[in-house]
C-alpha positions as CSV (number, residue, x, y, z in Angstrom):
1,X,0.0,0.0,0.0
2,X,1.1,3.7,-0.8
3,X,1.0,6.3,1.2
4,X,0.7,10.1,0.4
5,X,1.0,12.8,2.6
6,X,-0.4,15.6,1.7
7,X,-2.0,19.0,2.2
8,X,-4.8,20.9,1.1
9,X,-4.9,22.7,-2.2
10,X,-1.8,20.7,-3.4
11,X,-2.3,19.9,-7.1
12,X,0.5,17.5,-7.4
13,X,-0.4,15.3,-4.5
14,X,-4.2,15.5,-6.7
15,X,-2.0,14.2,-9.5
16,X,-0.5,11.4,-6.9
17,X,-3.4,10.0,-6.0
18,X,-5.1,9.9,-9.4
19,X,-1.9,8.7,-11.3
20,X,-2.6,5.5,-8.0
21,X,-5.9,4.9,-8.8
22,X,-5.7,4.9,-12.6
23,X,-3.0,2.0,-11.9
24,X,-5.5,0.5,-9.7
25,X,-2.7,0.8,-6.8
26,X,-4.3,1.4,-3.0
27,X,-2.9,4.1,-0.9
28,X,-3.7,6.0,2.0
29,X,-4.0,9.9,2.2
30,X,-2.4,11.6,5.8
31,X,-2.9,15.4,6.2
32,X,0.5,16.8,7.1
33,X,-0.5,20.0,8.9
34,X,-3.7,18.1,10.8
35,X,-1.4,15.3,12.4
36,X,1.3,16.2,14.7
37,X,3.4,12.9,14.5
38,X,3.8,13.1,10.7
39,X,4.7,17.2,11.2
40,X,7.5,15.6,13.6
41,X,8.6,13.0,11.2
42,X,8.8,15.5,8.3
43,X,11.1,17.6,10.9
44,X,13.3,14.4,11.6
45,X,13.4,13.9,7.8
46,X,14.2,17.1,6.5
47,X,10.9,17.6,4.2
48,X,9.8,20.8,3.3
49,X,7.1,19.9,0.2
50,X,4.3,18.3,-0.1
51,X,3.4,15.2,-1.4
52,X,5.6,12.7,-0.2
53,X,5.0,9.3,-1.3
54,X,5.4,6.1,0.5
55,X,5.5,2.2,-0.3
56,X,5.5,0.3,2.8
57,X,9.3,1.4,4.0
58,X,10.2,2.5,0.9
59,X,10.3,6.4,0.0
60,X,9.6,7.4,-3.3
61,X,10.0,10.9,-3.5
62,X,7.2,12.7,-4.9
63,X,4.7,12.8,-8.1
64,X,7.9,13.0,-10.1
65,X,9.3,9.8,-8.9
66,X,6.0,8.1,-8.3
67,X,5.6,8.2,-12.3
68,X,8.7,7.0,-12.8
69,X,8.2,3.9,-10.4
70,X,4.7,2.8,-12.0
71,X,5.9,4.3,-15.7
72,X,9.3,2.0,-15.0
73,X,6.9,-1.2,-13.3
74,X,8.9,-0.9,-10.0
75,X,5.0,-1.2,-8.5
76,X,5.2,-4.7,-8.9
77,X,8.2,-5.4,-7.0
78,X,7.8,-5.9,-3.1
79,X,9.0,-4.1,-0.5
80,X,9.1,-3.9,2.9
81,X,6.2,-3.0,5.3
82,X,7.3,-0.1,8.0
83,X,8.8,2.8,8.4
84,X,12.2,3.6,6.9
């Protein structure tokens, strides 16, 4: 399962989560600035933009990335389930 955090009025993280459903991929949506433990793991991590997209442990970066991983099949391979 994906995850994207997000925020409102981001049209890229829009673009995330249609480019996952077109491909039929689930995910999970977390509101960055509503959720204090994902604000503090942002900190920890050093992100400053929005959306940043997960696969199990796995970061993919953002939309950019994300249509390279699908585009390039990587979305079939397995990874594993946690946090990086």
């Amino acid at each position: 399962m994906y995850t994207i955090y997000t925020k409102d009025t981001c049209g890229y993280c829009e673009k995330a989560e249609k480019l996952l459903q077109e491909n039929y991929l689930e995910y999970e949506l977390i509101d960055v600035p509503s959720d204090p433990q994902t604000l503090e793991m942002f900190k920890r991590r050093k992100w400053s933009t929005v959306p940043q997209i997960m696969k199990g442990g796995l970061h993919i970066g953002g939309f950019d990335q994300l249509k390279l991983h699908i585009t390039n099949g990587y979305y079939k391979s397995k990874f594993p389930e946690g946090d990086v």
